[in-house]
C-alpha angles and dihedrals in degrees: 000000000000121000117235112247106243116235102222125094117251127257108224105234095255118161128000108326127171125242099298096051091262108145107254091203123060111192102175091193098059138086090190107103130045091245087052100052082044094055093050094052093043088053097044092048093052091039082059094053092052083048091056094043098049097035086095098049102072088040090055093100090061091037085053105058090038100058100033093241121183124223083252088047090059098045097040076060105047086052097048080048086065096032090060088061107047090069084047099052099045096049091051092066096069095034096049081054096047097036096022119255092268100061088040094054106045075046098063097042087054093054095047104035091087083054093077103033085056081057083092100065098056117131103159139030100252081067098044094050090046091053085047085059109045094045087057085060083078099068091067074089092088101063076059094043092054096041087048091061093035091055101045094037128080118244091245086063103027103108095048085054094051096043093051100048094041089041099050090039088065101063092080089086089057087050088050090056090041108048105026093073086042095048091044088047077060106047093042094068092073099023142041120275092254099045082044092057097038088047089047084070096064089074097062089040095059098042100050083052085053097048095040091062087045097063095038086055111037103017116114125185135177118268119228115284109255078242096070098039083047093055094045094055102049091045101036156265120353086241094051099045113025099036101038099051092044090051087048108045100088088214091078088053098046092053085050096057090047085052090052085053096050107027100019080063096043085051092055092036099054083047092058105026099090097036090049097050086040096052098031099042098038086242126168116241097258091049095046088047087047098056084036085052090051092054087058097038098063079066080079088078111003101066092054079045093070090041096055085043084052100052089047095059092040088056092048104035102019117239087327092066087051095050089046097054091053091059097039082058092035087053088051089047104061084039096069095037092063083051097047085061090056099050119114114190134070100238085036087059093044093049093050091045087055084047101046092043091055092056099039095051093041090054087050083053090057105046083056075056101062095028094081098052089054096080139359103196091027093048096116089051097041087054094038084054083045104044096043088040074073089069113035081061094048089055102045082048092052087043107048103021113035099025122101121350108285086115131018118236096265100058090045091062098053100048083047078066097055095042087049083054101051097031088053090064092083088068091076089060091064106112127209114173107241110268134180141191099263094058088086090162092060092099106029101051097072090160112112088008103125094195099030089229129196097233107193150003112249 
């Protein structure tokens, strides 16, 4: 029977890579292999896309008055933000694995970059809710972002690589919260402030449209083993057989739920930072976008630390190790956000935010850590159930926890933190058959394995 042809672009073998031509080695801080120069383009693209997303939410003081918002209007918003990615998510997951993660996601930043730029032309809430929307669609990249790495990186480094890209990705949100008060105090001192904030747009959009060509023309991403297409023909359709495992191993769901719990709350958390500094503290809007710059920068280094956390424990205990460290920092997560609710001083809630947004962005490191050893066949919709578990939790959170005025935000904090804590117990129920080293067949001999499983970590 004939093999498919993959869609993806090749990787050259460049480096030390293991048997099916993954780089063994993963150096964030070189240009010097094909995977590297990959994995830069893979993390700039998705940092443009945070960029583009959070680039409202500072502004929303100024948005507010404008357009005469009410506190349900913003929130309605911010959820519909998180609500247009979890489609997308989910649905990156097959089509990175159809088209290869480089082409989808070019793809996606070209179809919502005109999404932010329009953010200028906003005069209701109905349209600002519908650009919220439609920007949130961007952050589907990620799904693409995580199988790119996953896809170019050994397994023995796997969980650094994604770590790093994901984690330095997200700052763009930090940058967000950072530049656009910056950019809008420029632009005020020759316009309005209203023509200032909708002009301010016009820099994300342009650089998520940059970065999008970049990655259509120069991306590169491996192609499927021969072993896998292989796989997939003789037992049937891409639909049969790669969806419908993945949908049905409860793994997949469970590492959804403990990415609803770390980045469904830094999601939450990056949309009400600055507006709660800025409304509790008394705060101008460049100081509160400052502090709420400082909760999305530690990403810089937390979220590899997970990986690299991860990889360690995956090294010494096997996958378990691995599933055991993401609900010891998910624990520690929802701790110190229950903390970060009770604090009552301005530089004590700034020390526990710091604090929280380390933990919860490493744990979303680590379960990006665990996510690549679930399914082999299934890997693009196992990542595509995780990464868009992110936002159905940031959704439910936004919904039940920071809408209306049933709890101030600083009770809703703290009760995010106790949800994180309980919600994070199904994590110790995720089963990986013990492995070792030796066991060098676990992961090439895929007959008679149901679920195609990556077994180990060396």
């Amino acid at each position: 029977m004939e093999e498919p042809t993959s869609t993806t672009s090749s990787l050259p073998a460049a480096g030390a890579t293991d048997k099916e031509g993954k780089s063994a080695e993963f150096h964030p801080f070189s240009i010097s292999t094909p995977q590297i120069r990959a994995f830069h383009l893979a993390w700039l693209s998705l940092f443009s896309n945070f960029v583009s997303t959070f680039s409202i939410p500072p502004l929303i003081p100024l948005i507010r008055a404008d357009l005469a918002l009410s506190p349900s209007d913003v929130s309605a918003a911010a959820t519909a933000s998180f609500a247009g990615s979890i489609l997308s998510r989910f649905a990156m997951g097959p089509l990175s694995h159809l088209l290869g993660p480089a082409t989808a996601s070019a793809s996606l930043s070209f179809l919502t970059a005109p999404a932010i730029l329009s953010a200028a032309f906003v005069s209701s809430p109905a349209s600002f809710l519908v650009v919220r929307l439609l920007v949130g669609l961007s952050l589907g990249n990620f799904v693409a972002n995580q199988y790119w790495m996953t896809s170019i990186f050994s397994p023995s480094v796997v969980g650094l690589a994604n770590g790093v890209s994901a984690g330095w990705a997200n700052t763009g949100a930090a940058a967000a919260q950072f530049l656009m008060p910056q950019i809008h105090s420029l632009l005020s001192l020759k316009l309005s402030s209203s023509a200032a904030w909708r002009l301010s747009f016009l820099i994300p959009g342009i650089f998520q449209l940059v970065m999008a060509a970049l990655v259509l023309v120069y991306g590169r991403d491996r192609a499927l083993t021969t072993e896998s297409a292989k796989l997939e023909t003789e037992t049937g359709t891409f639909w049969d057989v790669v969806v419908r495992d993945g949908l049905g191993d409860y793994r997949g769901w469970i590492l959804g739920l403990a990415y609803a719990c770390s980045f469904g709350s830094e999601l939450t958390t990056d949309n009400v930072v600055a507006g709660y500094f800025y409304d509790r503290f008394g705060l101008d809007l460049r100081a509160a976008g400052t502090i709420a710059a400082a909760f999305s920068l530690t990403n810089f280094f937390a979220r590899p630390m997970g990986g690299v956390a991860s990889d360690a424990m995956g090294k010494r205990f096997g996958e378990r190790g691995r599933v055991w460290a993401l609900w010891a920092a998910l624990t520690a997560a929802g701790g110190i956000c229950f903390e970060l609710g009770r604090a009552a001083t301005l530089w004590g809630s700034v020390a526990v935010m710091c604090a929280f947004s380390v933990a919860v962005q490493a744990a979303s490191g680590l379960v990006f850590g665990v996510v690549p050893f679930v399914s082999k066949r299934s890997m693009g919709v196992i990542a595509g159930m995780t990464g868009s578990g992110g936002t159905v939790g940031a959704v439910l959170t936004q919904l039940l926890l920071f809408s209306g005025s049933r709890f101030t935000t600083q009770t809703s904090i703290s009760l995010m933190g106790i949800v994180i804590v309980v919600c994070s117990l199904p994590v110790t129920f995720i089963y990986f058959p013990p492995t070792s080293k030796s066991d060098s067949k676990a992961d090439q001999d895929v007959d008679g394995d149901e679920d195609y499983r990556l077994l180990q970590s060396n």
